[in-house]
ZADRENMAR-812707 format. One record per residue: residue number from 1; residue in one letter; z, y, x of N, C-alpha, C, O in turn. Coordinates in Angstrom, 2 decimals, padded with zeros to 5 digits. Layout:
<nodes>
NODE marro roza     npz     npy     npx    capz    capy    capx     cpz     cpy     cpx     opz     opy     opx
NODE   NUM    A       Z       Y       X       Z       Y       X       Z       Y       X       Z       Y       X
...
</nodes>
This chain:
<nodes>
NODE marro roza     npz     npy     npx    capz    capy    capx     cpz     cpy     cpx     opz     opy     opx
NODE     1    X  018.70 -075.30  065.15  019.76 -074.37  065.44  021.13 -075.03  065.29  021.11 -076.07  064.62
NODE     2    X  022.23 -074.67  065.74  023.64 -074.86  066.02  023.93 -074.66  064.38  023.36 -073.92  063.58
NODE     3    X  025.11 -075.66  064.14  025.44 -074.83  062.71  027.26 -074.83  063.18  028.01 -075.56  063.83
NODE     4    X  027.34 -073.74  062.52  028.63 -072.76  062.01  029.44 -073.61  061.20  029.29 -073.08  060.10
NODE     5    X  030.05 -074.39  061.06  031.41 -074.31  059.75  032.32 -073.71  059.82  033.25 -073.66  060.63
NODE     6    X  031.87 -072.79  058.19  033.24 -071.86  057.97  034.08 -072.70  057.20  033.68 -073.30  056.20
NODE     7    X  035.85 -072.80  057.85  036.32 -073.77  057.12  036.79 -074.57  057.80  036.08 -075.56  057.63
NODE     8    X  037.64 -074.84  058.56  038.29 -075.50  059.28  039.27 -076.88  058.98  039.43 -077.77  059.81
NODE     9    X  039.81 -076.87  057.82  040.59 -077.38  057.27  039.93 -079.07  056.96  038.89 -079.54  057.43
NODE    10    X  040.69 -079.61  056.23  040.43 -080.97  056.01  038.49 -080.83  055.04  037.74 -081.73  055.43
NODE    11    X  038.10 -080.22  054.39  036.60 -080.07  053.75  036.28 -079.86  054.96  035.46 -080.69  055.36
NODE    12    X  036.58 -079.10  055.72  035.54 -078.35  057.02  035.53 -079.89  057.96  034.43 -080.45  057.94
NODE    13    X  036.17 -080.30  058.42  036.28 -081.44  059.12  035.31 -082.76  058.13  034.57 -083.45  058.83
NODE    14    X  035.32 -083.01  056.94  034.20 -083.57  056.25  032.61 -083.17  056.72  031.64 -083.92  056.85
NODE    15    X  032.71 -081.70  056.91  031.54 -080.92  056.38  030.82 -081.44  058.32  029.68 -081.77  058.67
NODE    16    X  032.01 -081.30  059.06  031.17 -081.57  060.57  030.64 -082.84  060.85  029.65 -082.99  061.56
NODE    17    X  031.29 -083.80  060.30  030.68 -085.20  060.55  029.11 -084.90  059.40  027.99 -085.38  059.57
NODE    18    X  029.40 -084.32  058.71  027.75 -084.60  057.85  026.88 -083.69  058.54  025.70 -084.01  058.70
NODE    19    X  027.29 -082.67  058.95  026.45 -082.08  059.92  026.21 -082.85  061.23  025.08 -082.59  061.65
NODE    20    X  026.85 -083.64  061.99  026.37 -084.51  062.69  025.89 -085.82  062.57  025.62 -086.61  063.48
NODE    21    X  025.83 -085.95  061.58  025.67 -087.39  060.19  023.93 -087.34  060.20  023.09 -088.23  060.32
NODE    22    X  023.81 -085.72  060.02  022.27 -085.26  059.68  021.71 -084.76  061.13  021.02 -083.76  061.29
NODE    23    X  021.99 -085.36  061.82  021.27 -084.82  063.36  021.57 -083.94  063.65  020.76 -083.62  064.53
NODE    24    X  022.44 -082.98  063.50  022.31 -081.37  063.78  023.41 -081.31  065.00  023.95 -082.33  065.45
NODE    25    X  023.61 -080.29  065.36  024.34 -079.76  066.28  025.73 -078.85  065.92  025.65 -077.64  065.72
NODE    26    X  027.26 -079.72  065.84  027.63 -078.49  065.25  028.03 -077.72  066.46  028.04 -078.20  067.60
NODE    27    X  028.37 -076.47  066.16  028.94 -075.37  067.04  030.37 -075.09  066.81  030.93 -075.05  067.91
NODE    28    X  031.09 -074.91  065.97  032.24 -074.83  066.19  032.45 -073.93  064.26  031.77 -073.51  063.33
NODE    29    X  034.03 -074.11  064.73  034.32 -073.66  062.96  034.62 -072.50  063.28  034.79 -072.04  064.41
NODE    30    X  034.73 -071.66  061.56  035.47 -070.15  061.79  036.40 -070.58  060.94  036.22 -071.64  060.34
NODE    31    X  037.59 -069.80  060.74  038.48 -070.04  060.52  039.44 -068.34  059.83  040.35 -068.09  060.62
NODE    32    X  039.41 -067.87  059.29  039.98 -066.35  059.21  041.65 -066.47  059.15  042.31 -065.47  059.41
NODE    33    X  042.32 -067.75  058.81  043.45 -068.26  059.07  044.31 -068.91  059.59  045.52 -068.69  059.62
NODE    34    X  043.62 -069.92  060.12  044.26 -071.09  061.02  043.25 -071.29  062.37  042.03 -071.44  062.46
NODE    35    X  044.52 -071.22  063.54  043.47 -071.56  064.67  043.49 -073.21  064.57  043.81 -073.94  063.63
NODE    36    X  043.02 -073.50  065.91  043.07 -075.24  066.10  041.68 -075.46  066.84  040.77 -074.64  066.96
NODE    37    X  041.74 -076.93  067.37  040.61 -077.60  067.83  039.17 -077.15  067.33  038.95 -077.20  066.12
NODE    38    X  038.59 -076.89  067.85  037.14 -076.77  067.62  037.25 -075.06  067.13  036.26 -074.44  067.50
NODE    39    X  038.02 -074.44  066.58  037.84 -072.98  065.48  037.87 -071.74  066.59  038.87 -071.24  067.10
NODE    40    X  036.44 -071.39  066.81  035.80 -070.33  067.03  036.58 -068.63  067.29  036.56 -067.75  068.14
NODE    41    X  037.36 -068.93  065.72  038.12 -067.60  065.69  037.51 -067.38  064.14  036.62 -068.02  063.58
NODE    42    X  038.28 -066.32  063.68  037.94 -065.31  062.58  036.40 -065.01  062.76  035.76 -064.69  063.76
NODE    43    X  035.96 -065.26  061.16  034.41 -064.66  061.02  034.11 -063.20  061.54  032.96 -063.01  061.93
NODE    44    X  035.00 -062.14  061.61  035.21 -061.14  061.93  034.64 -060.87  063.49  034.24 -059.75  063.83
NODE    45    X  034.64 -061.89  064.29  034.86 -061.76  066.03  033.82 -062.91  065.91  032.87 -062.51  066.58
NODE    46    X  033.58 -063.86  065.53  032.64 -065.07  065.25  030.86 -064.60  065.24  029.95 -064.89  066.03
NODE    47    X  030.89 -063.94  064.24  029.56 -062.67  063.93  029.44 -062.55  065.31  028.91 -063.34  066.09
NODE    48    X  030.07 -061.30  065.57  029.82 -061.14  067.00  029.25 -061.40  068.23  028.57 -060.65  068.92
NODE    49    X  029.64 -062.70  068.46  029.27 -063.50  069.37  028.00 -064.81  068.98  027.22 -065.25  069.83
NODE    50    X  028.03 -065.17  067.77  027.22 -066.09  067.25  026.06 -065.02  066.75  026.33 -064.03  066.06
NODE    51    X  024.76 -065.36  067.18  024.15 -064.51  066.35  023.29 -065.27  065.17  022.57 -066.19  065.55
NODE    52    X  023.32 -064.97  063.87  022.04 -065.23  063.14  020.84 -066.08  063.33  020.38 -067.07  062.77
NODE    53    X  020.51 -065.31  064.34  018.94 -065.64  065.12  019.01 -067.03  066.08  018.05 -067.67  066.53
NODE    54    X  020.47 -067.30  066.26  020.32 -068.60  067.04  021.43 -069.47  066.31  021.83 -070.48  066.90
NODE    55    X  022.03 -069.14  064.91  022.65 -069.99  064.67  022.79 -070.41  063.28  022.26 -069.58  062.55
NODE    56    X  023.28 -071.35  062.67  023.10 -071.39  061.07  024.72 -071.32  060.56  025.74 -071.49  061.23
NODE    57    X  024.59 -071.08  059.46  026.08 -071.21  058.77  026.22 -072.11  057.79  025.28 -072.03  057.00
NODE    58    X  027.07 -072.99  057.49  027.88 -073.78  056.38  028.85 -073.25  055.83  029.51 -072.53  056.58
NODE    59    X  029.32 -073.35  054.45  030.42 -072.92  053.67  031.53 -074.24  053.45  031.32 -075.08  052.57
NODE    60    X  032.48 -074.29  054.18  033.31 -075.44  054.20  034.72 -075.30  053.29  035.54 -076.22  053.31
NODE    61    X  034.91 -074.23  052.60  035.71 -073.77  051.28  035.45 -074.97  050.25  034.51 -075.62  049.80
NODE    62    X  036.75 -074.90  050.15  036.61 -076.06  049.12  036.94 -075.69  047.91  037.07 -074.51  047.59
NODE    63    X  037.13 -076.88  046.98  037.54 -076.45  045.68  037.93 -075.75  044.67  037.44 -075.20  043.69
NODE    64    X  039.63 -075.99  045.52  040.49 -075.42  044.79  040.44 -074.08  044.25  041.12 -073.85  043.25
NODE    65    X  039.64 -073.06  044.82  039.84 -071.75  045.19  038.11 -071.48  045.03  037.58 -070.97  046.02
NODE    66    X  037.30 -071.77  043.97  036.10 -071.77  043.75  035.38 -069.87  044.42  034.49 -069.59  045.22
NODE    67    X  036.15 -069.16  043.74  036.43 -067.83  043.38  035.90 -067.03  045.43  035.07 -066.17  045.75
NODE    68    X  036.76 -067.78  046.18  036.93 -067.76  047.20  035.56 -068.53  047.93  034.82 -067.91  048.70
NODE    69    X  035.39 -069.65  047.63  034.37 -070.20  047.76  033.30 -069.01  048.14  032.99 -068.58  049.25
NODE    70    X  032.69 -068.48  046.37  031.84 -067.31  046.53  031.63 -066.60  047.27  030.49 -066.15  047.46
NODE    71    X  032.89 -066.18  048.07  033.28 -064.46  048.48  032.71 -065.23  049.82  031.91 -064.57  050.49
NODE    72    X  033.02 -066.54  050.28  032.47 -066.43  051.74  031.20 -066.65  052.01  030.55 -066.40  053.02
NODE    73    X  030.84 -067.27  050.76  029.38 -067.58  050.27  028.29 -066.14  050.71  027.33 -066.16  051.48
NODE    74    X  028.84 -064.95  049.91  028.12 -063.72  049.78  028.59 -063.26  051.58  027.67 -062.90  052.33
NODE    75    X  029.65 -063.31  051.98  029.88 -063.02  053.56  028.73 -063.50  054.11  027.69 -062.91  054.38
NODE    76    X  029.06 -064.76  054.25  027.66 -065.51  055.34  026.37 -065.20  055.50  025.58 -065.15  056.44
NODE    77    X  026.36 -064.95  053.92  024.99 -063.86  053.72  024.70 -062.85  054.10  023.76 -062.65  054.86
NODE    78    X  025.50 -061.94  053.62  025.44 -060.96  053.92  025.22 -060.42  055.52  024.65 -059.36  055.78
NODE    79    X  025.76 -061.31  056.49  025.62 -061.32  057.29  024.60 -061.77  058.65  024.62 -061.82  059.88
NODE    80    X  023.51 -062.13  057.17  021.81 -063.16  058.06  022.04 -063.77  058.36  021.51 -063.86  059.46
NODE    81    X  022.95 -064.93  058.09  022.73 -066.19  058.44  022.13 -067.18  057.21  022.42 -067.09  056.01
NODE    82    X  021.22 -068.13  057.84  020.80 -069.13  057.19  022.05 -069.91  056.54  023.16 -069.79  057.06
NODE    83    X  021.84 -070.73  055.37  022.69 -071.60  055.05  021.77 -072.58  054.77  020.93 -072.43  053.88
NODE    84    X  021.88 -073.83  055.64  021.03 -075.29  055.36  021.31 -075.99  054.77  022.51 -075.91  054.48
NODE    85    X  020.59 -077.11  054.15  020.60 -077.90  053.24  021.49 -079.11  054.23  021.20 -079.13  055.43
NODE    86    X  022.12 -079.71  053.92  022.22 -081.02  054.63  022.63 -082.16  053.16  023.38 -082.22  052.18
NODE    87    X  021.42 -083.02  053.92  021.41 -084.58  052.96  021.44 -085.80  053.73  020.54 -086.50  054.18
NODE    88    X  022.74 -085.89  053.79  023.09 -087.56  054.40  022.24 -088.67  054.38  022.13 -089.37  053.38
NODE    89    X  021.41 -088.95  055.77  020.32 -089.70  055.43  020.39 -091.47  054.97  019.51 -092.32  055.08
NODE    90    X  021.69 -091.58  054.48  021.91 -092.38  053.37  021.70 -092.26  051.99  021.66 -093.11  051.11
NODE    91    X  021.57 -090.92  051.97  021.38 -090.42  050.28  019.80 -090.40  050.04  018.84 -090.44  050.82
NODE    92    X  019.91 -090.30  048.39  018.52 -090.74  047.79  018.41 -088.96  047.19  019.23 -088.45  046.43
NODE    93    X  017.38 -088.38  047.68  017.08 -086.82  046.72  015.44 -087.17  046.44  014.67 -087.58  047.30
NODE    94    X  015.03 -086.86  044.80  013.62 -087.28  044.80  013.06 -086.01  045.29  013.56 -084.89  045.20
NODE    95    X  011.84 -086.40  045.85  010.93 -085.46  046.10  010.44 -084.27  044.89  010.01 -083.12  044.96
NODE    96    X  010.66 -084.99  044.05  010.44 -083.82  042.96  011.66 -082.87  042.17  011.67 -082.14  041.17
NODE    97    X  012.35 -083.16  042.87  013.54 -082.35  042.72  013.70 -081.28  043.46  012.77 -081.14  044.25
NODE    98    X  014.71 -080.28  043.55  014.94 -079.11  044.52  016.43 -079.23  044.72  017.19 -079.67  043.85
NODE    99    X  016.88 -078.74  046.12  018.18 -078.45  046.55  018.22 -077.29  047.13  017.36 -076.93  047.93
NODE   100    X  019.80 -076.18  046.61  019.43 -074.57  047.17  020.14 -074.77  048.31  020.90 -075.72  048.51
NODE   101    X  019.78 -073.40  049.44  020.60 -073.21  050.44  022.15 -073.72  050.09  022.66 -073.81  048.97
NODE   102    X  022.74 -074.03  051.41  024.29 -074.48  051.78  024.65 -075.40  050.37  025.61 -075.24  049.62
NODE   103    X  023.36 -076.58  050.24  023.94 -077.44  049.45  024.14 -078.67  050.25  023.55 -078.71  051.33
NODE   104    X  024.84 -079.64  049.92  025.48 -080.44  050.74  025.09 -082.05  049.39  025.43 -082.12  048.21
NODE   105    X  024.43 -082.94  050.10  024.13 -084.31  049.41  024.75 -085.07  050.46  024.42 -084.76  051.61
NODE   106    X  025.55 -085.98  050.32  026.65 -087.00  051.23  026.35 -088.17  050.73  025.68 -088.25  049.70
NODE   107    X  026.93 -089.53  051.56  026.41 -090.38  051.72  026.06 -091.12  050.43  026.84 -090.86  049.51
NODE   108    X  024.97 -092.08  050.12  025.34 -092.76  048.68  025.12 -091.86  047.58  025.14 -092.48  046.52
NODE   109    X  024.90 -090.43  047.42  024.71 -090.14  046.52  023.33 -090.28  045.97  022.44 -090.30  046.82
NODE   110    X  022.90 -090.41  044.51  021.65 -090.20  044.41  021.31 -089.09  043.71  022.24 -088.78  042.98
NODE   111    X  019.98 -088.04  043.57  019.55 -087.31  042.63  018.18 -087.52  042.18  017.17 -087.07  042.71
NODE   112    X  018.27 -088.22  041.21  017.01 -088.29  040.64  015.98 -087.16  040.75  015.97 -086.13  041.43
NODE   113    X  014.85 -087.86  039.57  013.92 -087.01  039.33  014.15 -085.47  038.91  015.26 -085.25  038.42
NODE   114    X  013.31 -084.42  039.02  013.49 -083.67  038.11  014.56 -082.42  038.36  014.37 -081.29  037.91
NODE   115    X  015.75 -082.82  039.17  016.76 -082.40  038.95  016.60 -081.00  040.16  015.94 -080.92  041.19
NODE   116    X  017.50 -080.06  039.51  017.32 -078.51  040.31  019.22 -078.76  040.81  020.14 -079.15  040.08
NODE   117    X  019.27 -078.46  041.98  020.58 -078.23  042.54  020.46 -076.62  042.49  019.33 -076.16  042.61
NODE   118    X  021.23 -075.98  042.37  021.43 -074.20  042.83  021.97 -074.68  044.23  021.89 -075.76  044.81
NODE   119    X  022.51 -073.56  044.54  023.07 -072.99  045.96  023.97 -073.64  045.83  024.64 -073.91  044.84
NODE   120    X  024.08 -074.08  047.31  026.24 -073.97  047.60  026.87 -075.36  046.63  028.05 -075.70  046.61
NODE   121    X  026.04 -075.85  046.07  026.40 -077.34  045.40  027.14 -078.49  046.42  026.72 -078.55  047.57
NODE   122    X  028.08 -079.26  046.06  028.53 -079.87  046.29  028.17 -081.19  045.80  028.40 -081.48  044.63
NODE   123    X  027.45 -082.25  046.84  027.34 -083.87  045.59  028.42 -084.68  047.04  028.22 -084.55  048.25
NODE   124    X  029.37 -085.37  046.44  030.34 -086.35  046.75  029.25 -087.62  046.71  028.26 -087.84  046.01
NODE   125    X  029.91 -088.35  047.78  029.73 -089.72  048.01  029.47 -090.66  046.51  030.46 -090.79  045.80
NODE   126    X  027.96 -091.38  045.99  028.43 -092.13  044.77  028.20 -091.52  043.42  027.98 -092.07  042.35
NODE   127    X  028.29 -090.15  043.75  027.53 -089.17  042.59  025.86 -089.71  042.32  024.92 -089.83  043.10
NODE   128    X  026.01 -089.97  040.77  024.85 -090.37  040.50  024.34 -088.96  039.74  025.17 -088.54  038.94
NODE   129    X  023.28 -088.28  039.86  022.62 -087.36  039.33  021.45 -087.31  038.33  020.52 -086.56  038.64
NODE   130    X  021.35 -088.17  036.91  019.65 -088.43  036.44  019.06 -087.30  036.30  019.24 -086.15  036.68
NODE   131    X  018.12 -088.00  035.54  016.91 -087.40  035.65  016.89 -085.85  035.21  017.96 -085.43  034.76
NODE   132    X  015.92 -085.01  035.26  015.73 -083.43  034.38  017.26 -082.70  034.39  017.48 -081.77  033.61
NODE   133    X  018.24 -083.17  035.27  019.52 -082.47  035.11  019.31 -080.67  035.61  018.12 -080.62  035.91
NODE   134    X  019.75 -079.61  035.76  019.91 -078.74  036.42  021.85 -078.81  036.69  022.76 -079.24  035.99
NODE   135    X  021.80 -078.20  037.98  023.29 -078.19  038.55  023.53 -076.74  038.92  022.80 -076.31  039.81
NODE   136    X  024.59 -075.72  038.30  025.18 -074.40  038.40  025.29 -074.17  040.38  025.80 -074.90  041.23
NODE   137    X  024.74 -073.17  040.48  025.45 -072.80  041.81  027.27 -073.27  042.16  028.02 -073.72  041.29
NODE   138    X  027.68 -073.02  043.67  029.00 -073.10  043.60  029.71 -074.31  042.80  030.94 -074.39  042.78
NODE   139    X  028.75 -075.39  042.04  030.20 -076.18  041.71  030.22 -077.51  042.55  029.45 -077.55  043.51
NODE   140    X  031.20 -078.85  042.23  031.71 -079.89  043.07  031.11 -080.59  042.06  031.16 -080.23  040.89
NODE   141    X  030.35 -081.93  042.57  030.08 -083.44  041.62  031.20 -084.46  042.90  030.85 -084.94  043.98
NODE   142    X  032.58 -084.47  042.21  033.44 -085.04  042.73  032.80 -086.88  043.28  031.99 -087.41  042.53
NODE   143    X  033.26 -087.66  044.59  033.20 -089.07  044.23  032.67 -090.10  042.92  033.46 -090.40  042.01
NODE   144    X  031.38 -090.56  042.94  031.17 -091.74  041.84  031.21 -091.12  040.39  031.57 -091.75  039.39
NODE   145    X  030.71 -089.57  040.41  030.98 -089.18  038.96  029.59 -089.64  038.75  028.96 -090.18  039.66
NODE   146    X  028.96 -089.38  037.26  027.31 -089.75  036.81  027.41 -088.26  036.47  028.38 -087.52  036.65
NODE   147    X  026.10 -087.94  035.91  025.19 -086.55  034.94  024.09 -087.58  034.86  023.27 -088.09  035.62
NODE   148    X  024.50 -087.66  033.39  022.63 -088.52  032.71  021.99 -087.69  032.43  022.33 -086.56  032.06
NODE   149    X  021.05 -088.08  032.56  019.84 -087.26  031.98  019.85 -086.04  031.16  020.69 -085.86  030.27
NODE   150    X  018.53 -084.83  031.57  018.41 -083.81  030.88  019.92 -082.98  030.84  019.99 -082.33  029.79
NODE   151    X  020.73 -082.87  031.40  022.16 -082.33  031.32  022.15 -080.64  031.83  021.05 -080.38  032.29
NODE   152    X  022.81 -079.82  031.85  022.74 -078.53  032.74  024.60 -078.11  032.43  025.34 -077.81  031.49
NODE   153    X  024.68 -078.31  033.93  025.91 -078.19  033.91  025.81 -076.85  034.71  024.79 -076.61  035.35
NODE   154    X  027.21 -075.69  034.69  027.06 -074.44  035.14  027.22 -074.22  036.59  027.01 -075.06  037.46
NODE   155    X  027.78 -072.46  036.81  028.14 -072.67  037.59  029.96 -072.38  037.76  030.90 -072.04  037.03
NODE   156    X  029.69 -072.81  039.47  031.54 -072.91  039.48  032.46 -073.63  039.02  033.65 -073.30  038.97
NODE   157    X  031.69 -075.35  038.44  032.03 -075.94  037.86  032.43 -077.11  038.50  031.64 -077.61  039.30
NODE   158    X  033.77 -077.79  038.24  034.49 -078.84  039.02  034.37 -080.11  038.10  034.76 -080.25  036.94
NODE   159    X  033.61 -081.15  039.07  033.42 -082.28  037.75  034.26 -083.25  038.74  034.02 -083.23  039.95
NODE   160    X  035.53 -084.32  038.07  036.35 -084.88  038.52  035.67 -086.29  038.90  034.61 -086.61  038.36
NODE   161    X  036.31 -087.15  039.88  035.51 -088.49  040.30  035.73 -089.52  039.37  036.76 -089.88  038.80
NODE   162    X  034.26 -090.03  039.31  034.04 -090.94  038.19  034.23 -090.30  036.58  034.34 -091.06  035.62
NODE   163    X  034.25 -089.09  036.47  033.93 -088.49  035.50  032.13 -088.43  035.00  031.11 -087.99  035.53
NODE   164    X  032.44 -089.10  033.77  031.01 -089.18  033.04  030.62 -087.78  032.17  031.64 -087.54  031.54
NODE   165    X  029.55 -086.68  031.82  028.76 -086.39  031.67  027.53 -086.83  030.65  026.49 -087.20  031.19
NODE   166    X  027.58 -086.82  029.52  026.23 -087.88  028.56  025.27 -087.05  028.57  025.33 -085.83  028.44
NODE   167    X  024.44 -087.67  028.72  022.65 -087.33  028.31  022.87 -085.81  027.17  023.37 -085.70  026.05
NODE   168    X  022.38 -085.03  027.92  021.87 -083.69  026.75  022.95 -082.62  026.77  022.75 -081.55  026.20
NODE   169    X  024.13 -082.88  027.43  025.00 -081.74  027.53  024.87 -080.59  028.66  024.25 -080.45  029.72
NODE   170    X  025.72 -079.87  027.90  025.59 -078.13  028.09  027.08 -078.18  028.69  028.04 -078.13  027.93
NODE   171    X  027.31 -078.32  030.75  028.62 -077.69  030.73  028.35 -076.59  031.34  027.52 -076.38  032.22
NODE   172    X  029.73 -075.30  030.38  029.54 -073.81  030.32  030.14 -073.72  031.58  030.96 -074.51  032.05
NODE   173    X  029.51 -072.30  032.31  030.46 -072.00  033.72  031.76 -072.16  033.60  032.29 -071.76  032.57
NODE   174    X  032.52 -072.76  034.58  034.02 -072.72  035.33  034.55 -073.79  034.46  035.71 -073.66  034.07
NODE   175    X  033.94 -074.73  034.13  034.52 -075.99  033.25  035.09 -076.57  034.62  034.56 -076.58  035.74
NODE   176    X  036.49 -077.13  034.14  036.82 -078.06  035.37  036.84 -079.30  034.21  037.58 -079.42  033.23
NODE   177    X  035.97 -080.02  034.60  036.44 -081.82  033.92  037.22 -082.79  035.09  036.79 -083.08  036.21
NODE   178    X  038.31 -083.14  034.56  038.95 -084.26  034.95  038.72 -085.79  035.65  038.16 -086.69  035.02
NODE   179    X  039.10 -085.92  036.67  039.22 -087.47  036.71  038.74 -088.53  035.66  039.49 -088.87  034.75
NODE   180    X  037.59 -089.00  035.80  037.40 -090.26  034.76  037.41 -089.95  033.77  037.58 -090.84  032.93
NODE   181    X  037.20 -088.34  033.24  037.30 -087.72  031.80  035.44 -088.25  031.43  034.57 -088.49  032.27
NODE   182    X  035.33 -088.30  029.99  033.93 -088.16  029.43  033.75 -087.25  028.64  034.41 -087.02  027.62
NODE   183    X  032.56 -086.50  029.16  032.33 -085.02  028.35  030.72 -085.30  027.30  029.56 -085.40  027.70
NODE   184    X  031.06 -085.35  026.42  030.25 -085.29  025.55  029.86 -083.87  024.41  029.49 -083.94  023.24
NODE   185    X  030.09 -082.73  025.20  029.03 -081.65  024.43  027.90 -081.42  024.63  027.38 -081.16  025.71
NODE   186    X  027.26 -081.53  023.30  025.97 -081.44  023.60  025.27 -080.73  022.96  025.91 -080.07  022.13
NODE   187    X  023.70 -080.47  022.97  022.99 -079.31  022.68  022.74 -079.76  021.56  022.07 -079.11  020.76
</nodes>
């Protein structure tokens, strides 16, 4: 099927090359604010014409605005559309791991053994993921960050690039860690 990016902006423009990165077909962006090249129109009039049954959706919301993220998250849904997995077939995901709908693995990243992605996850280029980790719905593993082993980080949670993560920690929902910060709470 065709996929949808909602999200037009500089993430959404990331999000189409990985959708064409991963073989797929994109169809065009929605946009509820900004027109431009490729943008469909408002999800509002988008629905409409795109149906469900012949098309998939991506969540191309970025960061900043996690909160927002959600809300289009539960839209897309709400509205029967699929949200697909896409994993940059440069990236390493073990087979014994899981990734949820509208999660996104980009180039170079790896996820070990073990490890549960939720929904709507974000892994950056270089993100190393070990082993037995679980990852919160809704959050970002920024550029070249690690999560060692056994870790469970929440959800809605922003981990900065090249930000380390140690073996055995607990991060609580809506933690934003920093750039190159090291988080060492642990269980």
């Amino acid at each position: 099927m065709k996929v949808l990016v909602y999200g037009s902006r500089m993430f959404g423009q990331v999000i189409r090359c990985l959708v064409e990165d991963c073989g797929r077909e994109f169809a065009g962006f929605i946009d509820d604010v900004h027109e431009g090249e490729g943008v469909l129109g408002p999800f509002s009039s988008v629905r409409l014409t795109h149906s469900p049954s012949e098309y998939v959706c991506v969540n191309a919301v970025g960061y900043s605005d996690l909160a927002a993220r959600r809300t289009v998250t539960a839209r897309i849904q709400d509205a029967g559309y699929t949200m697909p997995v896409l994993v940059h077939p440069r990236a390493y995901v073990s087979a014994a791991s899981s990734v949820g709908p509208g999660s996104f693995v980009m180039a170079g990243a790896l996820v070990d053994c073990r490890v549960a992605l939720a929904d709507n996850v974000v892994v950056w280029p270089g993100v190393c993921v070990s082993h037995d980790c679980s990852i919160g719905a809704n959050t970002f593993l920024s550029p070249n960050c690690t999560v060692c082993g056994d870790c469970r980080v929440g959800s809605d949670c922003f981990v900065g690039a090249g930000a380390v993560i140690v073996s055995h920690a607990d991060v609580l929902d809506r933690t934003h860690i920093k750039a190159l910060e090291r988080y060492v709470t642990r269980r």
